[in-house]
C-alpha positions as CSV (number, residue, x, y, z in Angstrom):
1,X,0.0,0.0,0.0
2,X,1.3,3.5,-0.8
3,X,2.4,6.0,1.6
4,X,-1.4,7.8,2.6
5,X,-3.0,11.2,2.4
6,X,-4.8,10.2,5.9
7,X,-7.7,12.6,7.4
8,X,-10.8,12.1,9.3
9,X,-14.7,12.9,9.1
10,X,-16.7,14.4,11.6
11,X,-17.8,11.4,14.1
12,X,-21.6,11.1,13.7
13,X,-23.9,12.4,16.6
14,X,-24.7,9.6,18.9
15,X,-28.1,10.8,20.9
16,X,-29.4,8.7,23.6
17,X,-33.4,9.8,24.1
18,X,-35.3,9.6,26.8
19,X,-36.2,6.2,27.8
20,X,-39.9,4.9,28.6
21,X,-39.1,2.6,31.4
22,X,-40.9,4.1,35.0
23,X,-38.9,2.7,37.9
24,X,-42.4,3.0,40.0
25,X,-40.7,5.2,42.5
26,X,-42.9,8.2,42.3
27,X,-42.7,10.8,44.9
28,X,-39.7,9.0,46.3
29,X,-36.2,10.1,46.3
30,X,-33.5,6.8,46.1
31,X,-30.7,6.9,47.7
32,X,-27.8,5.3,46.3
33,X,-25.8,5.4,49.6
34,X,-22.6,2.5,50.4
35,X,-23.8,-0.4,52.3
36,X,-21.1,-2.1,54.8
37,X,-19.0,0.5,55.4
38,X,-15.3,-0.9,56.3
39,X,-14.0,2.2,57.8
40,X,-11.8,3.4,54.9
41,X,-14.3,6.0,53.4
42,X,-14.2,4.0,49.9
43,X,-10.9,5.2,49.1
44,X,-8.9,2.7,47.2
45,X,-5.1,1.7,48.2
46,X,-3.1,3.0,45.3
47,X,-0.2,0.7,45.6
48,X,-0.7,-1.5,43.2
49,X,1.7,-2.1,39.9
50,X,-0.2,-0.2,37.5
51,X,0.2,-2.0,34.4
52,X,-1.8,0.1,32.1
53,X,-4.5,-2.5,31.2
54,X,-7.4,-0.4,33.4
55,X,-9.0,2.9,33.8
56,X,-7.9,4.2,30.6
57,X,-4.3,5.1,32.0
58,X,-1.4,5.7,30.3
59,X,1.3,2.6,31.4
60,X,3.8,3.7,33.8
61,X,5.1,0.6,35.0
62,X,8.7,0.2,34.5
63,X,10.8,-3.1,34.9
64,X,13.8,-4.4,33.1
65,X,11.7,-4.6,30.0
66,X,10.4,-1.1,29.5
67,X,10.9,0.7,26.5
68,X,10.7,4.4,25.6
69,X,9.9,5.8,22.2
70,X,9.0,9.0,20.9
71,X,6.1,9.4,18.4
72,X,6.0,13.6,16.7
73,X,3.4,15.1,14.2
74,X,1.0,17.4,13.4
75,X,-2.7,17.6,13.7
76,X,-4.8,19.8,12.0
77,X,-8.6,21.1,11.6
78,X,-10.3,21.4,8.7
79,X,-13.9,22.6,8.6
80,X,-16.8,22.3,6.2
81,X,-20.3,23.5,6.3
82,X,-23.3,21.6,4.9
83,X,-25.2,23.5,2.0
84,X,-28.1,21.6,0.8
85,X,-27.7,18.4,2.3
86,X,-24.1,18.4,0.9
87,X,-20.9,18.8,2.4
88,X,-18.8,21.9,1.3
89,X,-15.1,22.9,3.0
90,X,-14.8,26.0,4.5
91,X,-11.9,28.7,3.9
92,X,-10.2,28.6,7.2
93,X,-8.7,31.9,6.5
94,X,-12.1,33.6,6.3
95,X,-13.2,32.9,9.7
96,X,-12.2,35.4,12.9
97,X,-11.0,32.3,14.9
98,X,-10.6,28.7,16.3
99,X,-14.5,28.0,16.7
100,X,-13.1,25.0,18.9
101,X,-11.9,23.6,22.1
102,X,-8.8,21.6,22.7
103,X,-7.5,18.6,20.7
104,X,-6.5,15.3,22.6
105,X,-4.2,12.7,20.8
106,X,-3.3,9.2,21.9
107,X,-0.9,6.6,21.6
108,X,-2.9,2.9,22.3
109,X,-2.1,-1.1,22.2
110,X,-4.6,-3.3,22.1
111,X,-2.2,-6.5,23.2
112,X,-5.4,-8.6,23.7
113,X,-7.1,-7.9,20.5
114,X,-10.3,-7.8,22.5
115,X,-10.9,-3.5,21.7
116,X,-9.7,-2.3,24.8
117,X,-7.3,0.4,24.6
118,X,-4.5,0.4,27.0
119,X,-2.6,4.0,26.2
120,X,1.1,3.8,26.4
121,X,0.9,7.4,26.1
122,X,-1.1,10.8,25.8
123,X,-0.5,14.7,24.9
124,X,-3.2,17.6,23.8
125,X,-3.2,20.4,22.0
126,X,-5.2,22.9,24.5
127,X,-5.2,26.0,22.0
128,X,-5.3,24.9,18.6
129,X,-4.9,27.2,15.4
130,X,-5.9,26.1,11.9
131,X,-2.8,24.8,10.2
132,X,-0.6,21.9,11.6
133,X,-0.7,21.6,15.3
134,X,3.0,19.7,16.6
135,X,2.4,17.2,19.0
136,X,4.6,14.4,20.4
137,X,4.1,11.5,22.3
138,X,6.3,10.3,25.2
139,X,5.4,6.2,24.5
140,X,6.1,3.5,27.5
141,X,5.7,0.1,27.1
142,X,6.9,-3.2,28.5
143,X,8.2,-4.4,25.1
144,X,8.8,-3.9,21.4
145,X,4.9,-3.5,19.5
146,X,2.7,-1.5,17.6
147,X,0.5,1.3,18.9
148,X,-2.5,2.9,17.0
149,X,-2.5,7.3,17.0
150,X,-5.5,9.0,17.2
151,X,-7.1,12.5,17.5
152,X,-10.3,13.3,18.7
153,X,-10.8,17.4,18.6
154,X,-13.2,18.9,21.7
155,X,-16.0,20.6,19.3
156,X,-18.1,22.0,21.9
157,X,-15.1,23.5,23.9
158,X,-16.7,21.6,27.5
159,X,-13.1,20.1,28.1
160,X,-14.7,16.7,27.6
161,X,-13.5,14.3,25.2
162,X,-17.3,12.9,24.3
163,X,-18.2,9.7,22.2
164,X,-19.4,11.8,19.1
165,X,-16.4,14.3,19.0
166,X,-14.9,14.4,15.2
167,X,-11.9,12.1,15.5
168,X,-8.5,11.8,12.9
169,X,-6.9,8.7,12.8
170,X,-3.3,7.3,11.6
171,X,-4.4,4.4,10.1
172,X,-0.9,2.7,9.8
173,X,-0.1,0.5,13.2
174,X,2.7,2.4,14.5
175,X,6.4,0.4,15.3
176,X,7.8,0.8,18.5
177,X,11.2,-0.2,19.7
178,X,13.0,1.1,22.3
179,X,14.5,4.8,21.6
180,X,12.6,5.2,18.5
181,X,11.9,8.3,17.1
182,X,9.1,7.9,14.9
183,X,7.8,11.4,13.1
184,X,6.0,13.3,10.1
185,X,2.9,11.5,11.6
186,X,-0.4,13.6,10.0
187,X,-3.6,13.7,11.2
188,X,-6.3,15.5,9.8
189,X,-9.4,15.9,11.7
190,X,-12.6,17.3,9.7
191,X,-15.7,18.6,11.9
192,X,-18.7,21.1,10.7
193,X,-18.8,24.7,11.2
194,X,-22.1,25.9,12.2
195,X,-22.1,30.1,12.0
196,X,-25.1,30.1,13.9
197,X,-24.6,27.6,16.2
198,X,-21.5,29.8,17.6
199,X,-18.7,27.0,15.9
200,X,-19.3,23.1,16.3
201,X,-22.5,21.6,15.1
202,X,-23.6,20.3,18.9
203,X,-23.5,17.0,18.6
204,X,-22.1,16.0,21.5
205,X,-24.5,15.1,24.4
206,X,-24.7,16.2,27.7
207,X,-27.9,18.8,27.1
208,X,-31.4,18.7,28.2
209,X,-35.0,19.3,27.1
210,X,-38.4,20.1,28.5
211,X,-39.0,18.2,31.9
212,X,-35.4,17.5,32.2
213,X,-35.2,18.4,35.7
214,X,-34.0,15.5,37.8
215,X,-31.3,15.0,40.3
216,X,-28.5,12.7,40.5
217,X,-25.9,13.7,43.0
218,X,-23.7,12.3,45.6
219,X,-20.2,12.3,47.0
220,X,-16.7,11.3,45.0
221,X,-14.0,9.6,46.6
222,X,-10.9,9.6,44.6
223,X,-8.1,7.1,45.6
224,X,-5.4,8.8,44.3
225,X,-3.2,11.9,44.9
226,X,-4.9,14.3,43.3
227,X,-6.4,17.7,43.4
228,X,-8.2,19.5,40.9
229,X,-11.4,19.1,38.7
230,X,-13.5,15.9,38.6
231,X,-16.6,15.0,36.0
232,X,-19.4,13.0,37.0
233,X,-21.5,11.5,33.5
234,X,-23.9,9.7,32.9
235,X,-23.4,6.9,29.9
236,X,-25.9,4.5,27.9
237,X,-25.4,0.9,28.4
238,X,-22.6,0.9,25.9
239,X,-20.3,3.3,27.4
240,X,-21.8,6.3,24.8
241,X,-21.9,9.9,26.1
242,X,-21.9,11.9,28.4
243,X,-25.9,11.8,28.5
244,X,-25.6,14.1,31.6
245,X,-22.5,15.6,33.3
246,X,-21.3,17.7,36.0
247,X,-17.9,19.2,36.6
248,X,-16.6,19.7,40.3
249,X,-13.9,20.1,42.3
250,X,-11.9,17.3,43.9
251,X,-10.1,18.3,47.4
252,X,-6.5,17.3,48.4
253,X,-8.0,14.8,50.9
254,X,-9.6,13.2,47.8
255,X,-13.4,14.1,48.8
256,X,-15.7,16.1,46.2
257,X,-19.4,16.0,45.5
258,X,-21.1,16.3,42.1
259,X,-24.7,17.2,41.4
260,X,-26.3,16.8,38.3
261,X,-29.8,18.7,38.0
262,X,-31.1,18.4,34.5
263,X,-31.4,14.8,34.1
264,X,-34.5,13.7,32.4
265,X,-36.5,11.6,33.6
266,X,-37.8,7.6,32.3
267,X,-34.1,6.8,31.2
268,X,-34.3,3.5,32.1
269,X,-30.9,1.6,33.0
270,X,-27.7,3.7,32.5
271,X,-24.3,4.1,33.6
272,X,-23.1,6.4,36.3
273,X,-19.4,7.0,35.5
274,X,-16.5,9.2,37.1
275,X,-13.2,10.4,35.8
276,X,-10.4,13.1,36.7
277,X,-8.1,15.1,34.3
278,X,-5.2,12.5,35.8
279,X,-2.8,13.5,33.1
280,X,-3.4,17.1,33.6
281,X,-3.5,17.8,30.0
282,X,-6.9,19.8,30.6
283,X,-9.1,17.4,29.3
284,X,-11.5,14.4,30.0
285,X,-10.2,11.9,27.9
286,X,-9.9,8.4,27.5
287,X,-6.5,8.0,29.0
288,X,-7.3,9.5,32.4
289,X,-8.2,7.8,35.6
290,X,-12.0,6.4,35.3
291,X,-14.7,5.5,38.0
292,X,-17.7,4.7,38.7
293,X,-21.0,4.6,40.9
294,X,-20.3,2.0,43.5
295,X,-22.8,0.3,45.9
296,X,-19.9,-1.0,48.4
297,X,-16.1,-0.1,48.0
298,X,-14.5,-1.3,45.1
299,X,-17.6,-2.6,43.6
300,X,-19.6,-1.3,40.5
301,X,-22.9,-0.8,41.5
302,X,-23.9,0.4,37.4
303,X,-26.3,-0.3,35.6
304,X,-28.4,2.5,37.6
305,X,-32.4,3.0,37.1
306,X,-33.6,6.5,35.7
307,X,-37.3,6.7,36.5
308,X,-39.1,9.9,37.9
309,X,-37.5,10.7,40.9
310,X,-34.4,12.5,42.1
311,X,-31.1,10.2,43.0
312,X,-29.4,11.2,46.0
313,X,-26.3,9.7,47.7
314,X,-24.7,8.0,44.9
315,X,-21.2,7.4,45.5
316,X,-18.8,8.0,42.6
317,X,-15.1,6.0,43.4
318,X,-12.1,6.7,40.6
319,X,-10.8,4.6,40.3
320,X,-12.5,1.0,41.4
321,X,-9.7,-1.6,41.8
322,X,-9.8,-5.7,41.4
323,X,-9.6,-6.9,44.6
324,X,-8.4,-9.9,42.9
325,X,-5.9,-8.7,40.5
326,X,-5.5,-5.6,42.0
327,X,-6.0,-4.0,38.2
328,X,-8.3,-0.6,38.0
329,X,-11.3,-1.0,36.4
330,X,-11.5,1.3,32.7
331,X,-14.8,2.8,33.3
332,X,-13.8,5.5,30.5
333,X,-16.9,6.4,28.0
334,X,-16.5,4.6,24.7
335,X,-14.8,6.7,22.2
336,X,-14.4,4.3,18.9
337,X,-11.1,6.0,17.5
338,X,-10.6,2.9,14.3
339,X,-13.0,0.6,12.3
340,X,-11.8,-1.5,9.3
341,X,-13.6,-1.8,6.1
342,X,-12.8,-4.7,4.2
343,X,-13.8,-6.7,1.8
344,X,-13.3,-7.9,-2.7
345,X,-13.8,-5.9,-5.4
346,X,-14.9,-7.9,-8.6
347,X,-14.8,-6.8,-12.2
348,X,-18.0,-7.4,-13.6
349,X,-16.9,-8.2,-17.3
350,X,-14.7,-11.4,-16.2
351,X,-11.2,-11.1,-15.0
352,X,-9.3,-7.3,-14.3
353,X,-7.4,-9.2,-17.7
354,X,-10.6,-7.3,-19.7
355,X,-9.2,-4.0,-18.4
356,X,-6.3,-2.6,-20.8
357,X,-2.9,-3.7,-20.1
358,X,-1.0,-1.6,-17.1
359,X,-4.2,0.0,-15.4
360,X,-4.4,0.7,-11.8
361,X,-7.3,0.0,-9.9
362,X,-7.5,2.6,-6.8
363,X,-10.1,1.9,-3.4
364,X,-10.5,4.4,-1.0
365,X,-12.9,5.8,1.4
366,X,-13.7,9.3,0.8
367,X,-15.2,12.5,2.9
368,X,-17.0,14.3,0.0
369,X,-19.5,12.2,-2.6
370,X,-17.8,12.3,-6.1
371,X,-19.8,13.2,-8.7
372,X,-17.2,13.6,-11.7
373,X,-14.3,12.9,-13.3
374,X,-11.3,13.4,-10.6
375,X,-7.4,13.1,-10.4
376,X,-6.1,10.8,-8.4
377,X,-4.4,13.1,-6.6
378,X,-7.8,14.3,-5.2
379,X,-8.9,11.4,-4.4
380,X,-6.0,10.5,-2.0
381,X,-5.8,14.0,0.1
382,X,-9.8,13.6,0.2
383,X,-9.5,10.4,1.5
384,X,-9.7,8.6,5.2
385,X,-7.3,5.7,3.7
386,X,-6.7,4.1,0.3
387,X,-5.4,1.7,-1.7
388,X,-3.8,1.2,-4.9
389,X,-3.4,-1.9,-6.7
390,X,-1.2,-2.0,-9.9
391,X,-1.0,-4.9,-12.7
392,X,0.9,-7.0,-11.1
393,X,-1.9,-7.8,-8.8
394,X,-4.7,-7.6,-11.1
395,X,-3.5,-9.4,-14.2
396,X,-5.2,-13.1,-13.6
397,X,-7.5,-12.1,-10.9
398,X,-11.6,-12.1,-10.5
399,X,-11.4,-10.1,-7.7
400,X,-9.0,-8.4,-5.2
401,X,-9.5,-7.8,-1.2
402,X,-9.4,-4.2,0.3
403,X,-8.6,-2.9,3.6
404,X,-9.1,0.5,4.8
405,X,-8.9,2.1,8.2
406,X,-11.3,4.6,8.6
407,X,-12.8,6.4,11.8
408,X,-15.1,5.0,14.1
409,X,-19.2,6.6,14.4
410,X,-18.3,8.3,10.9
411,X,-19.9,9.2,7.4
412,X,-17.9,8.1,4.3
413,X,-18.2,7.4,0.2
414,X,-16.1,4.2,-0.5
415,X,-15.7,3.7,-4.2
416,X,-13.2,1.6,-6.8
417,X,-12.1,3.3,-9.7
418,X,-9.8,1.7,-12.7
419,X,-7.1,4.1,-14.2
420,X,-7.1,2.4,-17.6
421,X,-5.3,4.5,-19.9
422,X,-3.2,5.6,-16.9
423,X,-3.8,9.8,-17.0
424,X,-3.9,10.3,-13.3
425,X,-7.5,10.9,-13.9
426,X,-10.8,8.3,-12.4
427,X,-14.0,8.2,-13.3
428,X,-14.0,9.1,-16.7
429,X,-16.1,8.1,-19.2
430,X,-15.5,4.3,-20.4
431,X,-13.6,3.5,-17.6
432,X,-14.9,1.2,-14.5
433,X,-16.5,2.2,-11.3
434,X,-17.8,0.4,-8.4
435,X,-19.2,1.7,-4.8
436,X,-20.3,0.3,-1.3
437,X,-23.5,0.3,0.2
438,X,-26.1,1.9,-1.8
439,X,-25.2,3.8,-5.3
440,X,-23.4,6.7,-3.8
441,X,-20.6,4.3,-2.0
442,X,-22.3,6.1,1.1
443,X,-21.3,4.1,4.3
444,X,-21.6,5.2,8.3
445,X,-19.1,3.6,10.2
446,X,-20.1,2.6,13.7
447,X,-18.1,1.0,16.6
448,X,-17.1,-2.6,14.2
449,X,-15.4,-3.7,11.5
450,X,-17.7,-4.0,8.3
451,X,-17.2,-6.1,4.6
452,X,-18.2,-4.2,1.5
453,X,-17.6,-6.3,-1.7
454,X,-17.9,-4.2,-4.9
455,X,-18.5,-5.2,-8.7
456,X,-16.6,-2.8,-10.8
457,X,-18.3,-2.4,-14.5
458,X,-18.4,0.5,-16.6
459,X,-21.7,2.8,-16.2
């Protein structure tokens, strides 16, 4: 595959409604207080080999077979505006300023294959200009591997890194060894500009509507030396939101108390979660310390019950540690940073042998819809990832498999085009075309991998 153009798409709005589930406790207030108290306030012993495998944290743990690397780049904004149902870019240059908050980027292993990220390390960019933003990445690990980089940009400025932020991925798998320097990593993030919205299109959660006047509130025990802010959320089943948050203070004792007061009501069964900006970065994110609503210490009292009535007394504790393996808990909400889309493209007519001798066939997964003839030059720096395929692989073949590596909870155009008379230019007339999903190639990513096949044939 040839060195790629790489940028990302604006993460698609996930809204959680209100739910119709009534948890018959009318008039009542439930309280969510700890049961069998054992003295120690539900603070957490924090000395425990933290390997990096829980609460989102960024490995620390060093023994003779810890590595260091470095990881540098840039990350940039670009905006667009939608005009008719269609999406058009914006001149940066025109507007009076960043219409955004900060930009958190992450360094991730997944050494388990199971899609939990373990971050092996973690930066921000807190004031972001248009134009490349230089980050770099201070990696630890206990051995050589491969880490994933990602960029997720904070659209509504709330200092939370939310599921349906716009995120830029790197869709390479990143080599580390011990004292690499790895560099001229890009990432391009793409989100909407909304002039009358004041920036970001608000489509993160966390607001409320008519009758959205419940509380959920309690005190937050945090079992680690820290002191600063703390968010209290409240997450759908899957991990997606902030539904509902509230941002407090966290003392140097480790106490705070959060109180969330537009809730709305007939939820149903959520997630009360807890986290603190434990990387100091200025961010929620997904590498910092996580927690969650706990019934006794150290135990996850989640799924809670949203009905009609105010809930009191519900203990956050960040982080909730294994008893058993003495691991934290990741109780981080689900940010979906990669998906792969996979899958064969067939030529229609017989074998790509029908095509004229030497032509290129190109895939790639695209921001804009294509309507004309294009160079191939556009196609690449307006794609999320891409792939080229020369003669050598396409003489004698029916079909050929793709890969691409395209953001998670995203909108994109996936198409095939053959270069047969090899003019840098697709989609002209006479020459083949095929596209995923329905006939625009449209295709919404969500949190898994997906398999598009595609017939190629001439229109």
């Amino acid at each position: 595959m040839n060195t790629r153009i790489l940028i990302s798409l604006l993460a698609l709005g996930l809204t959680v409604g209100c739910g119709d589930k009534d948890d018959g406790s009318e008039g009542e207030v439930d309280t969510g207080g700890l049961g069998g108290d054992d003295g120690d306030g539900g603070t957490t012993d924090t000395d425990t080999d933290d390997s990096g495998d829980g609460g989102g944290t960024t490995d620390t743990g060093e023994d003779d077979t810890t590595i260091r690397a470095t990881v540098r780049g840039t990350v940039e904004v670009e905006v667009y505006k939608v005009v008719d149902g269609e999406r058009e870019e914006v001149d940066a240059s025109q507007l009076s300023g960043f219409p955004f908050g900060g930009i958190f980027i992450g360094g991730y292993d997944d050494p388990e294959d199971d899609g939990r990220e373990n971050y092996r390390g973690a930066t921000s960019v807190p004031n972001p200009t248009f134009g490349g933003n230089d980050f770099e990445l201070d990696i630890t690990m206990d051995g050589n591997g491969q880490i994933h980089v990602y960029a997720s940009l904070d659209e509504d400025g709330n200092t939370i890194i939310e599921s349906a932020e716009p995120v830029g991925v790197w869709p390479d798998l990143v080599d580390i060894e011990d004292g690499a320097v790895i560099e001229d990593i890009k990432i391009v993030i793409v989100a909407e500009y909304d002039p009358d919205d004041g920036g970001g299109s608000g489509s993160g959660s966390g607001g409320s509507g008519s009758g959205c006047d419940l509380v959920v509130s309690g005190p937050a025990t945090v079992g680690v030396s820290y002191e600063g802010r703390g968010l209290a959320m409240i997450a759908d089943m899957n991990g997606v939101g902030p539904i509902h948050y509230d941002i407090f203070d966290v003392a140097s004792d480790g106490t705070g108390a959060y109180m969330m007061t537009d809730v709305c009501p007939d939820m149903g069964s959520v997630q009360l979660l807890g986290s603190i900006d434990s990387n100091g970065n200025g961010l929620f994110d997904p590498a910092d310390t996580s927690g969650a609503y706990v019934s006794a210490p150290d135990t996850n009292g989640n799924p809670i019950s949203v009905g009609v009535s105010d809930l009191t007394d519900y203990e956050l504790q960040i982080p909730i540690v294994n008893p058993t393996t003495g691991e934290e808990e990741d109780n981080s909400i689900q940010v979906v940073p990669f998906v792969r889309l996979s899958g064969n493209v067939i030529h229609g007519a017989g074998t790509f042998d029908d095509l004229d001798p030497g032509s290129k066939v190109y895939v790639a997964a695209l921001k804009y819809r294509p309507n004309t003839s294009v160079a191939v030059s556009s196609v690449i720096s307006n794609s999320f990832d891409y792939q080229e395929f020369d003669w050598s692989e396409l003489s004698g073949q029916t079909q050929i498999s793709y890969q691409l590596m395209v953001p998670g909870n995203a909108e994109t155009y996936v198409w095939a085009y053959a270069d047969t008379d090899l003019d840098g230019t697709l989609n002209e007339v006479g020459e083949p075309v095929g596209s995923a999903g329905n006939g625009s190639g449209y295709v919404a990513t969500g949190s898994s991998d997906a398999v598009y096949d595609m017939v190629m044939d001439v229109p």
